[in-house]
C-alpha positions, 0 to 999 in steps of 0.5 A: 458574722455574728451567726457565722461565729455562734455557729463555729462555737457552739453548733449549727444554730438557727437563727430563732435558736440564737434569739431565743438563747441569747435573751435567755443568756441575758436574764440569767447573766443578770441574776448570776451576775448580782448573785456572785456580787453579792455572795463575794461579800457575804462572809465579810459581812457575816465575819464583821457582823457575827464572826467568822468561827459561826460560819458552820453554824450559819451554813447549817441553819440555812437548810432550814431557811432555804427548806422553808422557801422551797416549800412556798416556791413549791406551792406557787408553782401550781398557783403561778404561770412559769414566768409570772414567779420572776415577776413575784420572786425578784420583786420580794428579794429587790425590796429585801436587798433594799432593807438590807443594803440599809441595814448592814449599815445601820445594824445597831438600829436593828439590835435589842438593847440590853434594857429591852425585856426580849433581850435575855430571850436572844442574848444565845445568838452570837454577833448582830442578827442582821448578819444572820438575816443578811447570810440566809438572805443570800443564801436563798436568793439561788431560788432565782437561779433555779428558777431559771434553769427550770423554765428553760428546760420547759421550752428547750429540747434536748438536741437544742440544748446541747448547742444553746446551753453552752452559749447561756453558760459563757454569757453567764460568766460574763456576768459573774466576772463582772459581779465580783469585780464590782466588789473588788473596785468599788467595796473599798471606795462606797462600802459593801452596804451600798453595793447590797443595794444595788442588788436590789436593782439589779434583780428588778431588770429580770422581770422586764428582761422576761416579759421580753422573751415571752413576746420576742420567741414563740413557745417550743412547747417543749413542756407541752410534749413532754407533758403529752407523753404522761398518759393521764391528767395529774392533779396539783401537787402539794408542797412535797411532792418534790421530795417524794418524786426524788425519794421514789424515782432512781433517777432523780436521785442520781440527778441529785447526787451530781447536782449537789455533792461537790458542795461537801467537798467546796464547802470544807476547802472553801472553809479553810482558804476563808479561815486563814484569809480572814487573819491575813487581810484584817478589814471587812473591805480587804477581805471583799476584795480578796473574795471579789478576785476570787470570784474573778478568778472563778469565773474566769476559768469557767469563761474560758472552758464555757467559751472553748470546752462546754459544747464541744465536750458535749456534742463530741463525747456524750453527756455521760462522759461531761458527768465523769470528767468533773469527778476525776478533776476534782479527785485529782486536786484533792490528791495534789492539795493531801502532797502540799499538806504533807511538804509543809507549807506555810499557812499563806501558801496553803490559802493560795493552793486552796485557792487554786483548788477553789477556782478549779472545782468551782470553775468547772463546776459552772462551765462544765458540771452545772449544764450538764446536769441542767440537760438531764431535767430535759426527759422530765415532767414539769413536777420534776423540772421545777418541784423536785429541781428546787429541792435538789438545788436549794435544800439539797445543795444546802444539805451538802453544804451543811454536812460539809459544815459539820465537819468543818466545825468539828475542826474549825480550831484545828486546820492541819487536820481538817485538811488531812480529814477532809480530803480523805472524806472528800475523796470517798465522796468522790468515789460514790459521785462516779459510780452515780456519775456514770448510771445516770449517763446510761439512763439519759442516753437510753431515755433519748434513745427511747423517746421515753419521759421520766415522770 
């Protein structure tokens, strides 16, 4: 019956196509799942610990913090086995999330008294530092979710994916409704400290959820096929070869522009609804709430479309088409969020159109947007799935994240005209976003047609 339903969703699936997606749907829904736990609490506690004003500053500082990590993560790709890095990562981050979850509850333990001979050294930053430590903590902790998309697009074919991607997405939302319900129902009763460290369970089932999968499925050797195609053994590769390989290679380059721009535009909207949301609901544990049902409601619509939308969309009309819808959608909440700021709307219903927007641009950003880029990895030689894809998704994403940042503190004391501002620069974004949009489409459907690698 099962099969019979998986089947009618998603394609016809064989039966070692739905074990092998279905364990894989689990590891990932955990690790998504305590990500969103924990990113709906991360402005709270930043905004308690240090302020909300500074977030800009954080967003832009994370790039060089995530870089950082890309570069060790870049390394151990050559040094580890592909799943023997679940095994090293999510036991660094359990115990980071252990100290933390102290922490943040005991964060004058871990402030330099004035009396201290470092503390005129320090007195530049602003707020408590494990506000800082707690922001960039979460931040690099995407480390695990590309991790993960890496190593399923090197045992996965492209016809496969098409049918098994959408199946990882719906379970994945899964997981992210319920990550941010857990802050919306047990921030107020145990606090956000106690649910930081319950991130640090969560993230040490992963490993025992992947050394399952390497005993229950067979390899596809999928990797090994494509790295048969390259006609000459490559030597290791240092720490920026990710780099090189996106500088050098047009489409690389066109994965990273659809991988990442969207985050110029979330991060400027984002940035308003918080603002104004930090003035409405005065408590750190109110605003978790608020932020959990935003998650919520993210990740409801992402369900949803996951659910009815992704795989249809892809099998019927082509991954070229999926690269172009999501553009055209978020230009068209851009021009409906430029009427509400021209009809005068009051502050409270600006926040809940952002809202709104929000859910949809990050909605099917993770439904529709996030699969179909996974899938361009698929002709790529493992340099690309893993060195080049960590730099796109973490230094690249934060990358957008910062420009988007830069313009948000240019107008952080000024909202109306952040607005105006920022949907202009937003819908230029867009525009560049569909021509890329729709080249890369062209470029993987001759790859496939051509049987051909992308080294």
């Amino acid at each position: 019956m099962l099969s019979r339903v998986l089947r009618a969703l998603w394609g016809d699936m064989s039966s070692k196509e739905i074990k092998k997606f279905s364990l894989l749907a689990c590891i990932i829904t955990i690790i998504l799942g305590n990500y969103w736990m924990l990113r709906v609490m991360k402005n709270p506690i930043f905004h308690d610990l240090v302020g909300m004003e500074f977030q800009p500053y954080a967003k832009m500082t994370s790039i060089i913090v995530v870089a950082f990590v890309i570069l060790i993560y870049s390394k151990l790709v050559d040094v580890f086995e592909k799943h023997t890095l679940f095994y090293l990562f999510c036991s660094i981050y359990a115990v980071l999330f252990f100290f933390l979850g102290f922490a943040t509850s005991h964060a004058e333990m871990f402030s330099l008294q004035e009396s201290s001979a470092l503390y005129p050294y320090f007195t530049w930053i602003p707020g408590k530092f494990i506000g800082w430590l707690t922001y960039f903590s979460f931040e690099s902790s995407s480390l695990l979710i590309i991790l993960f998309w890496a190593f399923v697009a090197s045992v996965t074919k492209a016809e496969s994916a098409k049918k098994g991607y959408a199946l990882i997405v719906m379970c994945i939302q899964i997981g992210t409704i319920c990550g941010p319900a857990v802050v919306t129902n047990f921030s107020p009763k145990v606090g956000a400290p106690v649910l930081v460290a319950f991130g640090g369970v969560l993230v040490l089932i992963v490993p025992f959820l992947v050394k399952l999968y390497m005993v229950a499925v067979p390899s596809e050797d999928a990797e090994e096929h494509n790295e048969s195609e390259v006609a000459k053994k490559k030597p290791k590769t240092g720490f920026f070869e990710g780099l090189r390989l996106i500088a050098t290679n047009p489409y690389v380059m066109g994965i990273l522009v659809v991988s990442v721009v969207y985050e110029i535009i979330a991060t400027i909207l984002e940035f308003q609804m918080n603002m104004i949301a930090k003035d409405y609901f005065l408590s750190r544990d109110a605003f978790a709430v608020f932020q959990g049902k935003y998650g919520m409601s993210v990740n409801a619509i992402s369900l949803i479309f996951a659910l009815l939308g992704t795989s249809f969309f892809m099998r019927k009309f082509g991954l070229r088409f999926c690269l172009i819808v999501y553009p055209t959608v978020i230009a068209i909440v851009l021009f409906v969020l430029l009427g509400i700021n021209f009809s005068g709307a009051t502050n409270p219903q600006i926040m809940w159109a952002l809202f709104g927007s929000m859910v949809a641009v990050k909605g099917l950003s993770y439904a529709l947007n996030n699969p179909t880029k996974e899938v361009m990895y698929i002709p790529t030689t493992k340099d690309i799935r893993y060195k080049a894809k960590g730099w796109i998704e973490s230094f690249g994403g934060r990358s957008s994240k910062g420009i988007g940042a830069t313009i948000t503190a240019s107008f952080a004391k000024n909202l109306p005209a952040l607005l105006f501002v920022g949907t202009v620069i937003s819908l230029g974004v867009v525009g560049v976003w569909l021509v890329v949009a729709n080249m890369l489409g062209k470029k993987f459907n001759k790859l496939q047609e051509t049987n051909t690698i992308v080294e």
